[in-house]
C-alpha positions, 0 to 999 in steps of 0.5 A: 514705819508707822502701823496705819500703812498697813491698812488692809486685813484679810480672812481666809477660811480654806476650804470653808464648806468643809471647815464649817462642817467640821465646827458643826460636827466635831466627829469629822475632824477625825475622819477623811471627808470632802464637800461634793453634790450628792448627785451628777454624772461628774461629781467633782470635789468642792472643799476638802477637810484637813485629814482628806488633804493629808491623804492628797485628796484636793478640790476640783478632784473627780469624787470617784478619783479621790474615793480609789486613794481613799476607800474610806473617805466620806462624801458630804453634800453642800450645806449652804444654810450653814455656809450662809449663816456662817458668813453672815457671823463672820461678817458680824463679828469683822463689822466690829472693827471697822465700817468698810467690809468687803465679803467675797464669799467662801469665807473671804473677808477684807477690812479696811482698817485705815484709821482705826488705831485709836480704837482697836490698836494696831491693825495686826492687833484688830487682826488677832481680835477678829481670829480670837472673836472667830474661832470663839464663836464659830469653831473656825480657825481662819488664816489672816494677813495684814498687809498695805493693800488687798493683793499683798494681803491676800497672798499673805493668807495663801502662804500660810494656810489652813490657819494662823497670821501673818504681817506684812510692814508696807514697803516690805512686800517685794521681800515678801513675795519673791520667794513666795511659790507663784501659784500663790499669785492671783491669776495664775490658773492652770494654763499660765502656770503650765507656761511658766511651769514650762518656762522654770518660774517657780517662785513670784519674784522671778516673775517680778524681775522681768522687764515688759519686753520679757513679760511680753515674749512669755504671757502677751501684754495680759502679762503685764498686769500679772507682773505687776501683781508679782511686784505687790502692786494693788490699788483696788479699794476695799468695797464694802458688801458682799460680793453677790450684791454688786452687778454689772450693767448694759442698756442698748436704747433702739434708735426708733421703737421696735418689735421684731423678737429677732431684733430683741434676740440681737440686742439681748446677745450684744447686750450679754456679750458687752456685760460678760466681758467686762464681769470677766475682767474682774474674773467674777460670773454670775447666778442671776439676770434681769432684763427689763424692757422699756415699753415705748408707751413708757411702762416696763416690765422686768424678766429674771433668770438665775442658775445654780452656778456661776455662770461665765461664757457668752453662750451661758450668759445669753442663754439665761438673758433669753430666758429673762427677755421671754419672761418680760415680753407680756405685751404687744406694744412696741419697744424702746430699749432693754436693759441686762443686768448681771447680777448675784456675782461670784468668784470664777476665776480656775486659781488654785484655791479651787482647782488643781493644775492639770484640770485645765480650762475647757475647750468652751473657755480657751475659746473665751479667752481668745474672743475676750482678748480680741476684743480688748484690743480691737472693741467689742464689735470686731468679734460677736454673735452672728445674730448681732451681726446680721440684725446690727 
């Protein structure tokens, strides 16, 4: 099969917090050390170095578990200075190979390479220019897939991490991911794969042989879609950026001027509710949001908010939005319409990149999944805050 199928490239640096540090300090390559806070009642674990992994230390671990295994294990506080310029080169170098880049962060690169043989030669040979150009430049020896599209080659990464390559020809994916470990699977976090833990599946293509009945009886219809990513199946197209430059939107226009603030409240929640839900479908969170209100004399004023970690639940969100509502409210004139935007988005998703199976969701995020499910099915109305409900 021709080379041009295999369109899609993707980088993964594991634990990349921990890789850039040792790049920058060649001496940590031969101790134990994990990324975490240096502060916080809880401090947890957030990227771990290749020796702190051989001792069994993981990410999402409590540093105080993961310093009783390892007496001698050294705590290294986040450098998000050197993170950023790290990525920054990383996206440089990739820029070089082809126009469409998509950065997710965390040392999470996409390429789409589709048409550029006749400049850079096959995409698994454009592959093995852009490792060679990283670890060159930055000391990082990256795992890189080469796959028909972004699933495929994402689990390509997964399967052979810390480091190396992998090629997967377009029409061989199903004989690639069958035997795959399904942890590997995007989606499958800690709850689901407790339900299939439970249920014997183990490895993907056991998941990719049920019928939609099966899927049904096991997952619910969230399943379908999980299965059908266990058969290779993606077409979401490579969006050039990065990931904390897209935003997700909603704007409640009132049907006459208003300038009651618990109307304001009612809309501001109804209109974080409409915005999370659907910045959860695609498993994101966000550090930042922006309300602009549109002033019934035709001027605006814009409020923002921002957190230090992504933010995911309805209650976080509208926190946040109140706080950007009360920035933007500096005048007496009444109002005619709001606009929420959600934005500097970041991966939220518990998958095992991040945190260990028997972490499990919270109490506050099983309740979301529940809410967000309902609506789905029934429409962002039939569950909301109360304050919606009693101004709607």
């Amino acid at each position: 099969m021709d080379d041009e199928h295999l369109s899609v490239i993707h980088i993964n640096v594991t634990h990349f917090a921990a890789a850039v540090a040792s790049a920058r300090d060649p001496s940590l390559s031969d101790i134990p050390f994990v990324i975490a806070q240096p502060r916080g009642s809880r401090q947890i674990v957030l990227a771990v170095s290749d020796r702190a992994l051989q001792e069994g230390i993981c990410s999402g671990m409590p540093v105080a578990s993961a310093l009783r295994m390892v007496p001698a294990l050294r705590v290294i506080p986040p450098d998000s200075t050197a993170g950023g310029k790290a990525e920054t080169a990383m996206h440089e170098i990739a820029a070089q190979f082809s126009p469409v880049v998509q950065q997710d962060g965390g040392g999470h690169l996409y390429l789409d390479v589709s048409g550029t043989s006749r400049l850079f030669g096959p995409p698994i040979d454009c592959a093995v220019r852009i490792r060679n150009a990283i670890q060159e430049t930055l000391g990082i020896k990256p795992a890189i897939a080469v796959a028909a599209n972004k699933l495929v080659a994402k689990i390509g990464t997964r399967a052979i991490r810390p480091s190396g390559m992998a090629q997967i020809p377009a029409g061989d994916e199903a004989a690639f991911l069958t035997a795959q470990d399904i942890r590997l699977l995007p989606g499958v976090g800690p709850s689901i794969g407790r339900i299939l833990a439970v249920a014997g599946f183990h490895e993907i293509g056991e998941l990719a042989a049920l019928d939609n009945h099966e899927v049904i009886a096991l997952l619910g219809k969230r399943g379908l879609r999980l299965r059908d990513a266990a058969r290779g199946w993606d077409i979401s197209p490579v969006v050039p950026g990065k990931l904390e430059n897209q935003s997700v939107q909603r704007r409640i226009d009132f049907a006459e001027p208003i300038g009651e603030v618990t109307q304001l409240r009612s809309a501001m929640t109804a209109a974080t509710e409409d915005a999370g839900l659907a910045m959860r479908s695609e498993l994101m969170g966000c550090t930042s949001l922006s309300c602009t209100i549109f002033w019934a004399d035709g001027s605006l004023t814009t409020g923002t908010s921002r957190s230090p970690t992504a933010l995911v639940l309805d209650a976080q969100i509208a926190a946040l939005g109140w706080e950007a509502l009360q920035q933007a409210l500096k005048r007496r004139v009444r109002i005619r319409s709001i606009t929420v935007t959600l934005e500097k988005l970041a991966p939220a998703r518990r998958d095992p990149d991040l945190f260990t199976l028997d972490l499990g969701p919270s109490r506050e995020e099983r309740l979301q999944h529940v809410v967000d499910a309902t609506r789905k099915r029934f429409g962002p109305a039939v569950l909301t805050h109360a304050a919606v409900a009693l101004h709607a």
